[in-house]
N, C-alpha and C positions, 0 to 999 in steps of 0.2 A: 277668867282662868283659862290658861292653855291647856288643851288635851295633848295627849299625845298619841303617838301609836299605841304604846301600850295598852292605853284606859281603851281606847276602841276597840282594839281585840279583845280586850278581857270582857269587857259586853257582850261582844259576837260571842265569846265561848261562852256566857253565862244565857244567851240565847238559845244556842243552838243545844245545849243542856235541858233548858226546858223546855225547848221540841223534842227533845226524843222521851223525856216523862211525861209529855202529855198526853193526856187521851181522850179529850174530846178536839176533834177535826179543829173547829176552828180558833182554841187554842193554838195548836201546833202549828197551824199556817200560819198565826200573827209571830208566833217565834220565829219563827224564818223566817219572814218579813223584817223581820228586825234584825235576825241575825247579816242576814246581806245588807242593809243600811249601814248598822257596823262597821262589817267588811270592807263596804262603799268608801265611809269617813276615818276609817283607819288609813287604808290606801291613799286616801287625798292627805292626812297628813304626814304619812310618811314621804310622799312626794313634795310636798310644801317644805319641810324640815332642809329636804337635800336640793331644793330651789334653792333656799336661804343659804344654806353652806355654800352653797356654787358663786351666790352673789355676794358674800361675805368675801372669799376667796379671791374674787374681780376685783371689786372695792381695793380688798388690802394692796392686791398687787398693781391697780392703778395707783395709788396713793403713794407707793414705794419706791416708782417709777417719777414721779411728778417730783418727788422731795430730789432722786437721783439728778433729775433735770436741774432742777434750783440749784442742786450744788455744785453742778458743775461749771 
C-alpha cells in the first residue's frame, strides 16, 4: 500500500496530540519520537511524489519529441 503525505502527517498530528496528554515523561518523549519520524516520512514522500511528477514530465516530453523525430 502507498502512503502518502497525508497518512504521515495525520500520525505526526495524532503524535504530537498524545505528547501533549501525556503525563508520564516517558510517554511523551516516545510521542515525539514518533512524531518527528512522521515528520521525517511525510517529507520523504512528499519529496518522492514530485521526484515522480518531474520524471513522469521528462519521459512524456522525451517521448513527444522522439515520435516528432519519427515523423518527420
Amino acid at each position: 500500500m502507498s502512503q502518502t503525505y497525508e497518512f504521515y502527517s495525520e500520525r505526526a498530528q495524532e503524535s504530537a496530540r498524545q505528547a501533549s496528554e501525556a503525563t508520564l515523561d516517558n510517554v511523551r518523549e516516545r510521542a515525539l519520537r514518533s512524531e518527528a519520524v512522521w515528520l521525517d516520512l511525510a517529507h520523504r514522500a512528499r519529496q518522492v511524489a514530485r521526484d515522480r511528477r518531474v520524471a513522469d514530465e521528462e519521459r512524456a516530453a522525451r517521448r513527444a519529441a522522439e515520435q516528432e523525430d519519427a515523423s518527420a
